[in-house]
C-alpha positions as CSV (number, residue, x, y, z in Angstrom):
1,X,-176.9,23.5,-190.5
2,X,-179.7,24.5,-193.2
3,X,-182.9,25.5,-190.7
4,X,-185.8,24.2,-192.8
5,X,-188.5,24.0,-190.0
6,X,-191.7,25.9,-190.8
7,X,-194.2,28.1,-188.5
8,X,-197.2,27.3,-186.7
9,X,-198.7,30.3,-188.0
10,X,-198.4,33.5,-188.2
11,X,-200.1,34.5,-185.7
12,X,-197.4,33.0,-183.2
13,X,-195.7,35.7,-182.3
14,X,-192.1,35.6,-180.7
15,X,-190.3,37.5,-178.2
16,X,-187.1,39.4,-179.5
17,X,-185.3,36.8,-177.7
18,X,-186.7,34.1,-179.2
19,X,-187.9,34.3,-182.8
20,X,-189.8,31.2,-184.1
21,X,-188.9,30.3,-187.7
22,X,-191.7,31.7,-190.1
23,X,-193.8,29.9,-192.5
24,X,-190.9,30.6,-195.4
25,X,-188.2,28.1,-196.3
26,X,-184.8,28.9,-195.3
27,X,-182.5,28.8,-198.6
28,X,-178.9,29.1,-196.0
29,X,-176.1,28.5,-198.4
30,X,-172.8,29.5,-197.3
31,X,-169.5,27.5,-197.4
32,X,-166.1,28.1,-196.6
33,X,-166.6,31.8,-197.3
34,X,-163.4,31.8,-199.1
35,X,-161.7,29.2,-197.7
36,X,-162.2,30.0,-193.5
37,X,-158.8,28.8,-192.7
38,X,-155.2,29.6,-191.7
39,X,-155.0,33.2,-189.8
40,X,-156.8,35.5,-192.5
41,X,-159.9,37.2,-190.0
42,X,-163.5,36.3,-191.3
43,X,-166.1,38.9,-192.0
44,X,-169.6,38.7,-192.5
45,X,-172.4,41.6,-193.6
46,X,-176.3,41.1,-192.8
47,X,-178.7,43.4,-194.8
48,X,-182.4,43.3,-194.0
49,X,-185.6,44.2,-196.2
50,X,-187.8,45.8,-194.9
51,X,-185.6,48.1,-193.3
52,X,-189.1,49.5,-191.0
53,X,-192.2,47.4,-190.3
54,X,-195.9,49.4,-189.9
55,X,-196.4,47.6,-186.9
56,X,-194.2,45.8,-184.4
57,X,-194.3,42.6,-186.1
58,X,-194.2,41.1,-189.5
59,X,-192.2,39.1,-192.0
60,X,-188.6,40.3,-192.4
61,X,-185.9,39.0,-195.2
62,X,-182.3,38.7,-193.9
63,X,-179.1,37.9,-196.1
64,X,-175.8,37.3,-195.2
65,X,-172.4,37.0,-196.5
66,X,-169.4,35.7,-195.0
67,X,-165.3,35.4,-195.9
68,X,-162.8,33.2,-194.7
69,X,-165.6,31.7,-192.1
70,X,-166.9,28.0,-191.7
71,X,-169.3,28.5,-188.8
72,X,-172.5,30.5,-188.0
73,X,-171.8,30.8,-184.1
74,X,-175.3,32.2,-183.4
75,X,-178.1,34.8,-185.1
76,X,-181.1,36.3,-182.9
77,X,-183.5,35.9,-185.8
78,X,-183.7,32.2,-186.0
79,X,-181.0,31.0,-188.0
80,X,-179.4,27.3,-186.1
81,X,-175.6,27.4,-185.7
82,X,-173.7,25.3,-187.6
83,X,-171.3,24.9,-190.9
84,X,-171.5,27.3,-193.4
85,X,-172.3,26.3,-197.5
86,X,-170.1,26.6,-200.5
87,X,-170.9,30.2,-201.0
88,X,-171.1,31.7,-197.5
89,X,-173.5,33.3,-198.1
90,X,-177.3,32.8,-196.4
91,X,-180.8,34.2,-196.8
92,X,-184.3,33.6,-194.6
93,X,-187.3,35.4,-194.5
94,X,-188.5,35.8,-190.7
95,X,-191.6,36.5,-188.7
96,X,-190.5,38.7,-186.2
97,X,-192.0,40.7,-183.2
98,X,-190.0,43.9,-182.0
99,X,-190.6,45.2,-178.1
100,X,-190.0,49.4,-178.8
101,X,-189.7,50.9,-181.7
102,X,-186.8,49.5,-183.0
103,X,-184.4,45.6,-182.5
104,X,-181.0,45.0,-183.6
105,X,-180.1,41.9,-185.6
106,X,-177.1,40.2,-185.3
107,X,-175.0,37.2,-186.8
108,X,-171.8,36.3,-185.8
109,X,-169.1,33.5,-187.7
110,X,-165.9,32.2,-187.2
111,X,-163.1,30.3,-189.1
112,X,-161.0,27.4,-188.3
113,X,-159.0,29.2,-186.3
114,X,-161.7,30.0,-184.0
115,X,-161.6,34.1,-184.9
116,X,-165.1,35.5,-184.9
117,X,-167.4,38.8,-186.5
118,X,-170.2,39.8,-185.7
119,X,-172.7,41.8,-188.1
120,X,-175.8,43.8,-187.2
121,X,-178.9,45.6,-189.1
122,X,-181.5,47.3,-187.4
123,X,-185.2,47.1,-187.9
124,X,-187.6,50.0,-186.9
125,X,-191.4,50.4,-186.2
126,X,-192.9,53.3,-188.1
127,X,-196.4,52.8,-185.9
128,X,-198.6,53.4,-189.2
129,X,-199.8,50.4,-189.9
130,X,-200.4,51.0,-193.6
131,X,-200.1,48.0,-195.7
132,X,-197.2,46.9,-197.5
133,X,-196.9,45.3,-201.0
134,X,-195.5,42.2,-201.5
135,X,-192.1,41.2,-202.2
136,X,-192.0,39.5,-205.6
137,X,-189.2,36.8,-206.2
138,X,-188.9,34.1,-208.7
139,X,-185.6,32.4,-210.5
140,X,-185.4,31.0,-213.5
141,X,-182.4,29.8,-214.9
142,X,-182.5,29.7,-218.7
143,X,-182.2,32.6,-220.1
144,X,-182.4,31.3,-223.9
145,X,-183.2,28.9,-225.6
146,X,-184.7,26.9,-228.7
147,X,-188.7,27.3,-228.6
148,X,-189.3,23.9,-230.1
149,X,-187.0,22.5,-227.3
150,X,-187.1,24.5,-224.2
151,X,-189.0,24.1,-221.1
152,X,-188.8,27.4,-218.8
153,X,-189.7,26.5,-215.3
154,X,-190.2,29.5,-213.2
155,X,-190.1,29.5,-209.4
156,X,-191.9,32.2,-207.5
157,X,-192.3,30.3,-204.1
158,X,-189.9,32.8,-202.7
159,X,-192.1,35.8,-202.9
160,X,-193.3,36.8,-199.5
161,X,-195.1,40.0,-197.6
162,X,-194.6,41.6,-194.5
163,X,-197.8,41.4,-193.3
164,X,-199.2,38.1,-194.2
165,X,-197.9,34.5,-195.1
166,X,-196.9,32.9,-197.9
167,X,-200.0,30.7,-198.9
168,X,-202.2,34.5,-199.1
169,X,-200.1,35.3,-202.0
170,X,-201.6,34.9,-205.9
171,X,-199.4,35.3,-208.8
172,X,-200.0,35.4,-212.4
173,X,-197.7,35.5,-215.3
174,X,-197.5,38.4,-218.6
175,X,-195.5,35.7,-220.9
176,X,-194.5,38.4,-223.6
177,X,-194.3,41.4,-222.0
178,X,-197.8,43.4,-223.4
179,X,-199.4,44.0,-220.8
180,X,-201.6,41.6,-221.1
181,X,-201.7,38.6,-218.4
182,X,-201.3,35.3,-219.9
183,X,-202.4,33.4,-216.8
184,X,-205.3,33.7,-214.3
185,X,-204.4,34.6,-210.0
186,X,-202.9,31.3,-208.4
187,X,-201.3,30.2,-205.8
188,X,-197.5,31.0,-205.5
189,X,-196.5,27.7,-206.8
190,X,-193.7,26.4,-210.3
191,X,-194.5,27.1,-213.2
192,X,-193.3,25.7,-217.0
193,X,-194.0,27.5,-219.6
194,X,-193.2,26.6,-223.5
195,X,-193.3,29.3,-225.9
196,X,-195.4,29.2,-229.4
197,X,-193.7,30.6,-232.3
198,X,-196.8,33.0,-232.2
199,X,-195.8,34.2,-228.7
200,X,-191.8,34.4,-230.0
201,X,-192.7,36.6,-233.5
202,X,-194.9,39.1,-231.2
203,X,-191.8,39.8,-229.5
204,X,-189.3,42.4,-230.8
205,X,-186.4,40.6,-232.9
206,X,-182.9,40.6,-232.0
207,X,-180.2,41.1,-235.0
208,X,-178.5,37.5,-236.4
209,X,-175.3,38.8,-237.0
210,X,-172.8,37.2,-239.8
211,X,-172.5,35.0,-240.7
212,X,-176.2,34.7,-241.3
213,X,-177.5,31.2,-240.5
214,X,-181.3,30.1,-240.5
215,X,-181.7,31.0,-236.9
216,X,-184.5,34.0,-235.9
217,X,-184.3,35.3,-232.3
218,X,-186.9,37.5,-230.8
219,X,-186.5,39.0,-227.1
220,X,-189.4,38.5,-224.6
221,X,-189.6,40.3,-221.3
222,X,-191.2,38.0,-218.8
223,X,-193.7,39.8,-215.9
224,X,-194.6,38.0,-212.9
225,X,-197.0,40.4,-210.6
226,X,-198.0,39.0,-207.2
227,X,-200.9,40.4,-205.0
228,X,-201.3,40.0,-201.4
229,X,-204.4,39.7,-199.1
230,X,-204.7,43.2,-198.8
231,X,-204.4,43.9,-203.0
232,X,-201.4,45.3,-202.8
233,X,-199.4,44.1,-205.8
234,X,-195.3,43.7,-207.2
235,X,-193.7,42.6,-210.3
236,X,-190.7,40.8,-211.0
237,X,-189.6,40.7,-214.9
238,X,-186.6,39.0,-217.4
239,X,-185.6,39.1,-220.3
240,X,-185.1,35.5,-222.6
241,X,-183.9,35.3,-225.8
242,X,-186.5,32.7,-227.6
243,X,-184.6,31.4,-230.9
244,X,-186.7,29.9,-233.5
245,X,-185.1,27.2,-236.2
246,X,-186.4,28.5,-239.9
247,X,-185.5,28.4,-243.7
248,X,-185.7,32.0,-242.9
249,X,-182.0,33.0,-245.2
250,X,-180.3,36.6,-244.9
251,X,-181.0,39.5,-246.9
252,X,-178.8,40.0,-250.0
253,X,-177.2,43.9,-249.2
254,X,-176.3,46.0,-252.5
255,X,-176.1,49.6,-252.9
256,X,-175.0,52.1,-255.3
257,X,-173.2,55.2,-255.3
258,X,-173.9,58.2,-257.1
259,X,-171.1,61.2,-257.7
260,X,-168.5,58.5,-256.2
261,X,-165.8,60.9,-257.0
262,X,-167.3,64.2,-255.8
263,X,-167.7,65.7,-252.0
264,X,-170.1,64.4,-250.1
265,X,-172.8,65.0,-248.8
266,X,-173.6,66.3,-252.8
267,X,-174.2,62.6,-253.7
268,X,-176.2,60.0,-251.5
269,X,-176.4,55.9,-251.6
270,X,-179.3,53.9,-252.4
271,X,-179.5,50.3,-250.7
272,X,-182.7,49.6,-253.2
273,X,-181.4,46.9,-255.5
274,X,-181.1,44.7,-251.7
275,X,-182.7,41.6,-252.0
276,X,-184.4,39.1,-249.5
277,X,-186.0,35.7,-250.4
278,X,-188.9,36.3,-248.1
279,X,-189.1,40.1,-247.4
280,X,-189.7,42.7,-250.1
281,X,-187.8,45.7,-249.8
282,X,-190.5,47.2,-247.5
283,X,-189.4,44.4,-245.0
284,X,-185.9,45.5,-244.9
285,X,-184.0,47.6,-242.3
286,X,-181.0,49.4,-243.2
287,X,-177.7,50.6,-241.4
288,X,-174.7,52.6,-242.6
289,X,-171.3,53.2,-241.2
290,X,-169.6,55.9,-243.4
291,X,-166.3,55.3,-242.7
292,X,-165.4,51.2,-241.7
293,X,-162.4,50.5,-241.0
294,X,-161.7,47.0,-241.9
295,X,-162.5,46.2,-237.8
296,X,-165.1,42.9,-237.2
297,X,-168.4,43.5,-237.6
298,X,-169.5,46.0,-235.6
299,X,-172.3,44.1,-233.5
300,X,-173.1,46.9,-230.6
301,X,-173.8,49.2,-233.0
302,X,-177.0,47.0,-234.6
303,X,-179.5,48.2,-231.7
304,X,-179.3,51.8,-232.6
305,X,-179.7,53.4,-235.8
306,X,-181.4,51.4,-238.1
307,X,-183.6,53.1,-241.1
308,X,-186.4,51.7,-243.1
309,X,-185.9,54.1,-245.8
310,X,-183.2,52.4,-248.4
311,X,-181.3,55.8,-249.3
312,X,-178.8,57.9,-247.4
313,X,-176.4,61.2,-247.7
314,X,-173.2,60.5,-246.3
315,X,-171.5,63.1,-244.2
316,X,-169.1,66.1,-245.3
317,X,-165.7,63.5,-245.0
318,X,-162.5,65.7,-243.5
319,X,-160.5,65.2,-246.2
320,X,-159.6,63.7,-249.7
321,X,-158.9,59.6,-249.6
322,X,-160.3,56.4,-250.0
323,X,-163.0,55.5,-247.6
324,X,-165.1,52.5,-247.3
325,X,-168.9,52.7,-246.7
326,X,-170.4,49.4,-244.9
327,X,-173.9,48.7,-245.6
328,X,-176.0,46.1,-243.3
329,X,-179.3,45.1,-244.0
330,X,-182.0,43.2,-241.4
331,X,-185.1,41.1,-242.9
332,X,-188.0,41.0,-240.6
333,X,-187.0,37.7,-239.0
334,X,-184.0,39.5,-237.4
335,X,-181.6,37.9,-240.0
336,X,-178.6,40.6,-240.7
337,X,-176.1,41.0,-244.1
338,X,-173.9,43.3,-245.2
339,X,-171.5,44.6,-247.6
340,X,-168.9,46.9,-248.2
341,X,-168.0,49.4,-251.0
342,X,-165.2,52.1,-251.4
343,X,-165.5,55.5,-252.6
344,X,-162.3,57.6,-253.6
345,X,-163.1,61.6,-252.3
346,X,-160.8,63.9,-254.0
């Protein structure tokens, strides 16, 4: 059974014995772990964060995982017993007070059968009593998307802090990734954001790779920093792929050779005569690969070694043969061509 019940406050505090819920939601999930029948033993693992509190009590985050179980049989930090979810697997965020320096946390499960394990973590006191920063969390769960269609909700109501609870916490949101806070402090609370095309084209581009269609993607990394009571402050970021719907059209790659039947590197190619409808040449990025062999476009290698300058030496080849030189060529929207040509080395 899903414990959804909410503290009083947090200044209720709870014997070891007997920890009251806190004032964060319970996400339990859990099911089956695996299926929880027949004769196979269940298992289960508890983790908790923080690991050590500055005083004796505060807000701790438990999550568990389960296989082959159905049932939680009992926890000590609040958790009801009852049937496990589809994924086994649990979390909760806890007030907790600890008598001594340290408490052990335990869950235990079973499975149809009726076999049971038990799982422990222990939480210690460090008796400084320094403030903690928050713990930022938010989901989101599109990761790209169309800017003239897409609605990114993003839910940080998760977030929590050791010391303090929930409703202290402010948030504000860096939509683009510059460093420079799109949004004011607010509550933790959903927010949607829709991206401008202004907001998409500050972002870096990400290679269109053949074949070329009128489709621009640019990559935003998304911050979310939270500050507690106390100012101490934490940031969550993603990345999203924002795509953008344009006559943009690919680049048209050419290059030429000079001394095609000497040694290399005494001649060089020129990717000059490359053409784009909206991009002069100074728009252009360029990318060689000296020796392609016939393979699919070689995508993974777009991220890394792209030039602006049109002209290049090939290296010393081992050996006389007929090699083909691929040439690719990005426009500024992100938009990638390319072309081959073959060179006979004597």
């Amino acid at each position: 059974m899903v414990c959804s019940v909410r503290v009083c406050g947090i200044g209720a505090l709870c014997a070891l014995s007997l920890l009251l819920p806190s004032c964060m939601p319970v996400t339990d999930g859990g099911g089956g772990g695996g299926g929880g029948g027949g004769g196979e033993a269940p298992t289960v693992t508890l983790s908790v964060e923080p690991t050590s509190l500055g005083i004796s009590q505060g807000h701790v985050e438990f999550t568990w995982a389960t296989t082959n179980a159905t049932d939680i049989v009992s926890t000590n930090f609040g958790i009801d017993a009852g049937p496990l979810g589809a994924s086994g697997s649990g979390r909760a965020v806890k007030w907790v007070t600890i008598a001594g320096t340290q408490a052990t946390f335990t869950i235990t499960v079973r499975n149809a059968a009726g076999q049971t394990a038990t799982a422990e973590a222990v939480v210690t006191v460090r008796g400084d009593a320094v403030n903690s920063p928050p713990h930022a969390r938010c989901s989101n769960a599109v990761s790209s998307g169309d800017i003239a269609s897409t609605i990114w909700s993003f839910d940080p109501t998760e977030s929590w802090d050791e010391e303090q609870p929930p409703d202290t916490i402010t948030m504000r949101f860096d939509w683009t990734g510059d460093g420079v806070f799109d949004t004011n402090w607010a509550p933790l609370a959903v927010t949607d954001h829709v991206f401008t095309e202004a907001e998409a084209r500050a972002c870096p581009p990400v290679p269109v790779t053949p074949p070329a269609t009128a489709q621009e993607n640019y990559r935003a990394t998304v911050k979310m920093q939270v500050r507690d009571a106390a100012g101490a402050t934490a940031t969550w970021t993603q990345g999203l792929t924002l795509v953008i719907h344009s006559t943009n059209q690919a680049p048209e790659p050419a290059f030429t050779v000079t001394n095609p039947n000497g040694t290399f590197p005494n001649g060089f190619v020129d990717a000059s005569a490359s053409t784009d409808n909206e991009d002069g040449l100074g728009g252009l990025r360029f990318w060689w690969d000296w020796n392609f062999q016939g393979e699919d476009f070689p995508e993974p290698l777009l991220w890394t070694g792209w030039s602006d300058d049109p002209t290049a030496t090939p290296p010393a080849y081992a050996g006389p043969g007929t090699y083909t030189i691929l040439l690719a060529v990005m426009d500024s929207g992100g938009l990638v061509n390319w072309t081959t040509r073959q060179i006979v080395v004597p």
